[in-house]
Every structure is written in structure tokens, then in C-alpha cells.
C-alpha positions as CSV (number, residue, x, y, z in Angstrom):
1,X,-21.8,9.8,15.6
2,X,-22.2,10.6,19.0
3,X,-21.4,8.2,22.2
4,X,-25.4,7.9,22.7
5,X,-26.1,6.7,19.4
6,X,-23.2,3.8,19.1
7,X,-25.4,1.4,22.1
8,X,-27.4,-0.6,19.2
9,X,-24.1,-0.6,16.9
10,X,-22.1,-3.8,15.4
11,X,-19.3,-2.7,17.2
12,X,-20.7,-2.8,20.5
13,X,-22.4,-6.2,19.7
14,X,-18.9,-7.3,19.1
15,X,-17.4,-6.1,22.3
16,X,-20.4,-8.3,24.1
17,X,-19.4,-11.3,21.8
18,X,-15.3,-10.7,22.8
19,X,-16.6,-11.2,26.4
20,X,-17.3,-14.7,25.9
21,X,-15.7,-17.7,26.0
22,X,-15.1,-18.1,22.0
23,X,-14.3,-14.4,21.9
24,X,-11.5,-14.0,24.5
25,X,-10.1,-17.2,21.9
26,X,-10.4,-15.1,19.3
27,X,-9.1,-11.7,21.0
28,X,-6.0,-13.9,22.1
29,X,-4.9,-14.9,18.4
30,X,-5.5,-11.8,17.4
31,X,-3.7,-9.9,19.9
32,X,-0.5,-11.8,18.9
33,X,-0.7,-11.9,15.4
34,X,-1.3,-8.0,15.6
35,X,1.6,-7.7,17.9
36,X,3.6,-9.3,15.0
37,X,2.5,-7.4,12.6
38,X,3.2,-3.7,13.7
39,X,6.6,-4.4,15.7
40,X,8.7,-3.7,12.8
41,X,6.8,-0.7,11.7
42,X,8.6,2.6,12.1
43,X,7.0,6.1,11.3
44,X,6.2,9.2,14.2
45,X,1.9,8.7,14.4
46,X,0.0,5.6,14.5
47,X,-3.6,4.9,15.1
48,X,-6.3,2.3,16.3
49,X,-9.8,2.6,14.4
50,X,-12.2,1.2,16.5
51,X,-12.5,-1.8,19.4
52,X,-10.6,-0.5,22.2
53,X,-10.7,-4.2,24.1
54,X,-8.3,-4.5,21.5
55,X,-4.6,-3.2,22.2
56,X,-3.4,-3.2,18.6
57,X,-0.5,-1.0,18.8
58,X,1.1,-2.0,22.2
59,X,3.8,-4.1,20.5
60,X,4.6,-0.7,18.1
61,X,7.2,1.8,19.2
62,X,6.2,4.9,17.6
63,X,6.2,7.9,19.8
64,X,2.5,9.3,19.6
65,X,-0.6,6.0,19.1
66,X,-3.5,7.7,19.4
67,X,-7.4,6.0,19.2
68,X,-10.5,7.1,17.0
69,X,-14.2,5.4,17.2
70,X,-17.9,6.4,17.9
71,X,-17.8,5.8,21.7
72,X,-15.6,7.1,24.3
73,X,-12.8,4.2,25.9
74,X,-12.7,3.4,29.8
75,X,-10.5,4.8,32.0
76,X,-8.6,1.9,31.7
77,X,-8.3,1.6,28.1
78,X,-7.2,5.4,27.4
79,X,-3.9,5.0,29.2
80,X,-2.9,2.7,26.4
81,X,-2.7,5.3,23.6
82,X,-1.1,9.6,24.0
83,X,-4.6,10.9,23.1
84,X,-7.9,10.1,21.6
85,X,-10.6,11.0,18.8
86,X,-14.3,10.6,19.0
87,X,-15.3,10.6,15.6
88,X,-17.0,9.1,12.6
89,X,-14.7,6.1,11.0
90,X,-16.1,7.1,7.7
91,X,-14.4,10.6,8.0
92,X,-11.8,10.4,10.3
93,X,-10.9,14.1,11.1
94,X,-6.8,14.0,9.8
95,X,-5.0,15.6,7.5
96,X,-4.3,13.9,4.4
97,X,-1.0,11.9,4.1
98,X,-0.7,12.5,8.5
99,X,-0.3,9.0,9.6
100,X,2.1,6.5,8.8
101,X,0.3,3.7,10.6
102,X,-3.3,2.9,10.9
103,X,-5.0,-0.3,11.9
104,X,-8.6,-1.1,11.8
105,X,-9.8,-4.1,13.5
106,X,-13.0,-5.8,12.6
107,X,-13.5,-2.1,11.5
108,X,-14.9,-2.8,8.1
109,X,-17.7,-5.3,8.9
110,X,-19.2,-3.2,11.3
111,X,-19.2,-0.1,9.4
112,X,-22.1,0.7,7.1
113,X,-19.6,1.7,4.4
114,X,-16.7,-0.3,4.2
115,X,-15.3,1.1,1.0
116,X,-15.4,4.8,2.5
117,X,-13.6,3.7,5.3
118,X,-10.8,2.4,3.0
119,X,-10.7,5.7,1.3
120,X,-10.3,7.5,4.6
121,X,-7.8,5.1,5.4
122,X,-5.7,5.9,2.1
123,X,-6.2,9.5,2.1
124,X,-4.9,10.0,5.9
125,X,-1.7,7.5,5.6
126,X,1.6,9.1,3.7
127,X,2.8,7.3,0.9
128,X,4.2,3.9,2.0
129,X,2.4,4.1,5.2
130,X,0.9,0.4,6.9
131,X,-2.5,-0.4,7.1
132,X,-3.6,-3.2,8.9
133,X,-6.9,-5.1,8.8
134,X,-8.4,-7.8,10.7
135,X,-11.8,-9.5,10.7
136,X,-13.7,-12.5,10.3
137,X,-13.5,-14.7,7.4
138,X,-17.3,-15.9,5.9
139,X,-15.2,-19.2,4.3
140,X,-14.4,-20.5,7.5
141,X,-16.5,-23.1,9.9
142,X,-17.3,-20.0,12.1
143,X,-18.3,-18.0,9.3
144,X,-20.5,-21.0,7.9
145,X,-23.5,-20.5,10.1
146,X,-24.6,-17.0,8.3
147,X,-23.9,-18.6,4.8
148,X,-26.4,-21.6,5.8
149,X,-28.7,-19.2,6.6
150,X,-28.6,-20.3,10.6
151,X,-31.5,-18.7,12.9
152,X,-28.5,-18.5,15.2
153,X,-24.9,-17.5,13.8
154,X,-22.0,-18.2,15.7
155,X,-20.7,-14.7,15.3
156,X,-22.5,-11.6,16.2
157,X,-25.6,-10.7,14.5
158,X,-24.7,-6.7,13.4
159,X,-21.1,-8.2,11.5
160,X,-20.9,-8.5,7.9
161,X,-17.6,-10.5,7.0
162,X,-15.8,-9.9,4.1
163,X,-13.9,-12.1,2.5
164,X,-10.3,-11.8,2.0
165,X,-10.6,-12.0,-1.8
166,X,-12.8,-8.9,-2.2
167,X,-10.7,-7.0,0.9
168,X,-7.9,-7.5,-1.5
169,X,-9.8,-6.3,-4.7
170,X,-10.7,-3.2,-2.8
171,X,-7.0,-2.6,-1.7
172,X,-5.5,-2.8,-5.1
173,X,-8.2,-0.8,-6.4
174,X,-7.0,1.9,-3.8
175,X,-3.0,1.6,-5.0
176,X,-2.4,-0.5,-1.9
177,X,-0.2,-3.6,-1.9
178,X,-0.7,-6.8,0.3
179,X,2.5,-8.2,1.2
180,X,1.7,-10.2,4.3
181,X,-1.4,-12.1,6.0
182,X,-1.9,-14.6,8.3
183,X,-5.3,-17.0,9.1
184,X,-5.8,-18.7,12.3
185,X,-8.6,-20.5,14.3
186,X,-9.4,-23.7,12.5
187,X,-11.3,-25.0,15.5
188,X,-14.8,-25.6,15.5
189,X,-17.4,-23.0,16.3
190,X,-17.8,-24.3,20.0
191,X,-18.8,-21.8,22.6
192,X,-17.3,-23.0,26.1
193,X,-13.6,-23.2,26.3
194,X,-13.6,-26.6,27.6
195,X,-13.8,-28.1,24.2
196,X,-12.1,-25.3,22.4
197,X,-9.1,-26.2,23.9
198,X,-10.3,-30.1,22.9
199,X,-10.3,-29.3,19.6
200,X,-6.4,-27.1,19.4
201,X,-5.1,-30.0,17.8
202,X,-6.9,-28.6,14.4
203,X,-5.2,-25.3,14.9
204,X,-1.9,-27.1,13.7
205,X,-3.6,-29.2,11.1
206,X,-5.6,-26.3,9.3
207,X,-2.3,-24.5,8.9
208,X,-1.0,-27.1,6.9
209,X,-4.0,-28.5,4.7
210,X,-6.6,-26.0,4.6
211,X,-4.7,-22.7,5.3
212,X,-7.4,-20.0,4.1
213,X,-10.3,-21.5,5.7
214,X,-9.3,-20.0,9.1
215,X,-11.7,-18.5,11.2
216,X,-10.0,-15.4,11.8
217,X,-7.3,-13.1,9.4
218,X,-5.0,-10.2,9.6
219,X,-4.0,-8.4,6.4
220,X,-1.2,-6.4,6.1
221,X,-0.9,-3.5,3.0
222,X,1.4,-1.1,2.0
223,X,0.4,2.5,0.1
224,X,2.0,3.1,-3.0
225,X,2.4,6.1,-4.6
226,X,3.4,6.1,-8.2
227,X,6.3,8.6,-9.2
228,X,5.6,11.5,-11.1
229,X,8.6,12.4,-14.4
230,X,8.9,16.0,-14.8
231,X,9.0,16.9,-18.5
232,X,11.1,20.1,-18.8
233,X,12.3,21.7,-22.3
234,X,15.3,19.6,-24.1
235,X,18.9,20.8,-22.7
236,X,20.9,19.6,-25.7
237,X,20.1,21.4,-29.3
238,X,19.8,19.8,-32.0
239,X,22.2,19.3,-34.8
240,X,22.0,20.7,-37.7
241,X,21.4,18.4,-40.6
242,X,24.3,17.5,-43.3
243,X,24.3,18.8,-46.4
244,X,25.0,16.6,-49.2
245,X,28.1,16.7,-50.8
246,X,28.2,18.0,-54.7
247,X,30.8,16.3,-57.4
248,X,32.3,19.3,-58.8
249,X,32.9,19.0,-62.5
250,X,36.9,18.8,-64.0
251,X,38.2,22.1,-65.2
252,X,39.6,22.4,-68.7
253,X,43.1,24.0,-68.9
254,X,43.3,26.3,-71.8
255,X,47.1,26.4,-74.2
256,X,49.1,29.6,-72.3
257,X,47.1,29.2,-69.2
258,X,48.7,28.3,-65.6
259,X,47.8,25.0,-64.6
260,X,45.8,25.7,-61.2
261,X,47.9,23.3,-59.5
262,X,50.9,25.0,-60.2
263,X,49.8,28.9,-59.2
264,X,49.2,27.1,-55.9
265,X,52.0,25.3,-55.3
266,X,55.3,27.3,-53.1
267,X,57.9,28.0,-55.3
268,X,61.2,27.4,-54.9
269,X,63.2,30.9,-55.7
270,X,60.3,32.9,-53.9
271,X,58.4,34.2,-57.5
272,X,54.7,33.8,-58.4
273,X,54.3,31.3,-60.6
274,X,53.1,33.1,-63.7
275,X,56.7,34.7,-63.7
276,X,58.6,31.2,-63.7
277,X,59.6,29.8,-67.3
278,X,57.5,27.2,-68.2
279,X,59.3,23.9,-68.3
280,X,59.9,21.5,-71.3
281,X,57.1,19.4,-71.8
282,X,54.2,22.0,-70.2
């Protein structure tokens, strides 16, 4: 997609909404729970899919953070990452297993194919790399308008939410695993920051008795890679069954024959038995 073609796109519709009073809220959550989220994450090559007024890797330490989207950053925003990548989300131009850190915010909802992006994402990270997802959550009081059917949403027209139930679904159908997330912005869908800041109080109160109904998440997944046993040739022979033993039947000793026990037995003056005189009672 060229930079030309990206002015009618979700994307850009979100970067207009993030301008507003409601959307700097929701860039300022964000921006902190992100900065949580990819501190601890270690690795050479990370990389932001998409919204550049978003600095999703400044609180990572990894020595090259590079950006890829549809449109070219500012000035301003391309001294945040080493280099970056204008390019389709849908097939991001890496190598396979070449990243060990990608993070894709509100990247999903404002892609035409969400579940292609997903499989980009787990064909470029290694095995065990992060992938990080943000976006907008449809059970929420800011996701309510579009599910009432609204004339006017609260969020921008071009996003499609997705749930974090299905975004789950997809993961573990793509061998990732979710082992951290975090919702936020239980405040009403108000759109000056006057009563925004009226309503924080709820922020503290959603947390604690309706925790997934936030307006906003971030989802954090690990790749896994299942282990592969090599089946080589058996190093150890096998034995050799045992034979069953045989009774042997008792031999008859013939009058003027030498007992066998006898012709076997060490004699004491050093002659073969057969020469020795037969004792009394033989």
C-alpha cells in the first residue's frame, strides 16, 4: 500500500480521533500500560506495526526498534525507532523467525484481515518471541455505542473491535500463549476532558467489580514452539531369548560297568579309575 492510498484508511481515522480530548485519555493509558509491558523484554530486534503517535517500544531496551505501516512517520516520530518499513501489515517484508518482539497497536481492527496479520505476526517472531496487542474492547461503555447500533459511535467510524475472547481464540489457534493483560478506562464515553477527569473515580471502581468491561486492553502472548524427538535406530541389541531347560532322563548302570561318578572323580594314587579295584560292596 502506498502512502497515497492510506488517507481514507481506519488508521488514519484513528490518528484524527487520538487528537481529541477522549483520545489523548486513551493514548495516555495506553502509553503506560505498554511501557509496562515491553520493559522486561530482552531479544536484539523489535518492532512497532502501525500508529506512530504511539511510542510503543520507548520503555524497551533492545538495540535496533524499527517501525512498519502504510504511510511514512513525521520527522519527529522517525527519531524514535533505528530505521523504518513502508509496507503492507498483511505481509510484512521479514524473514521468518527475525524478530523477537513485535507489537501491534489497534493494528487488528483497522486491518481488512486481522487473521493474516496474526499469521505474519507468528511467522516473523522466533520461537518464544513477545507479541503485544492493544485495541478497543466492543464490551465496554465506549464500545457500546456500535453494538446499539448508534448513528454516532463514540469511537472512530473505520474500527472494528474485537473482543478479547476471540483475540485469544485466534492466538491459541496460532500456538501462542497469553500470559498477561491488563483493561483500563471504565469512565464514561464523554468527549471533553472536563468531565473525564469527573468521572476517574470509576477508573478505581471498574478494576475491582467489573474488571473486563474496560474500555481499552493490552494483551501480552508468548510463541511456542513444540519440540521435535528424533527417532534414531535402537543402540542397545536385543537379547537373545532363553531356551527352556530339558529334564534329562537317569542313566542305568550296567553289573561290570564304572559308575559315571566314579570315572570322574580325582583319584587318590594318581590311576584312572577303571584300573582301581573295585571296593566291597560296589
Amino acid at each position: 500500500m502506498l502512502p497515497s492510498d492510506v488517507q481514507d484508511t481506519p488508521i488514519v481515522e484513528l490518528a484524527a480521533w487520538l487528537a481529541t480530548d477522549p483520545g489523548r485519555h486513551a493514548l495516555a493509558w495506553e502509553q503506560a500500560r505498554l511501557d509496562e509491558a515491553v520493559s522486561d523484554v530482552f531479544g536484539f530486534h523489535a518492532m512497532q506495526a502501525g500508529l506512530a503517535e504511539l511510542d510503543a517500544l520507548r520503555a524497551n531496551r533492545m538495540p535496533f526498534k524499527g517501525y512498519v505501516a502504510g504511510a511514512i512517520p513525521s520527522e519527529a516520530q522517525r527519531a524514535r525507532w533505528n530505521a523504518f518499513v513502508v509496507a503492507d501489515l498483511e505481509a510484512l517484508p521479514f524473514d521468518a523467525q527475525s524478530l523477537d518482539l513485535l507489537v501491534l497497536p489497534h493494528t487488528l481492527e483497522c486491518s481488512a484481515d486481522p487473521h493474516q496479520v496474526l499469521r505474519e505476526a507468528e511467522r516473523v517472531l522466533i520461537p518464544e518471541g513477545r507479541l503485544v496487542i492493544t485495541g478497543f474492547n466492543p464490551w465496554s461503555l465506549w464500545g457500546a455505542g456500535r453494538m446499539l447500533g448508534r448513528r454516532r459511535p463514540f469511537l472512530p467510524a473505520g474500527v472494528q473491535p474485537l473482543s478479547p475472547a476471540r483475540l485469544k481464540d485466534w492466538l491459541k489457534l496460532l500456538s501462542f500463549e497469553v500470559d498477561s493483560g491488563r483493561f483500563g478506562l471504565y469512565v464514561p464515553p464523554c468527549h471533553t476532558d472536563k468531565w473525564l477527569r469527573r468521572y476517574a473515580f470509576m477508573e478505581r471502581a471498574g478494576e475491582r467489580w467489573w474488571p473486563v468491561c474496560g474500555g481499552l486492553y493490552v494483551v501480552s502472548a508468548v510463541k511456542r514452539t513444540v519440540g521435535m524427538r528424533l527417532i534414531g535406530p535402537p543402540w542397545k541389541k536385543r537379547k537373545a531369548p532363553r531356551r527352556a531347560a530339558v529334564a534329562a532322563a537317569p542313566r542305568e548302570v550296567h553289573p561290570g560297568e564304572a559308575h559315571p561318578l566314579r570315572a570322574s572323580c580325582a583319584q587318590y594314587d594318581g590311576r584312572p579309575a577303571a584300573t582301581r579295584q573295585p571296593t566291597e560292596g560296589a
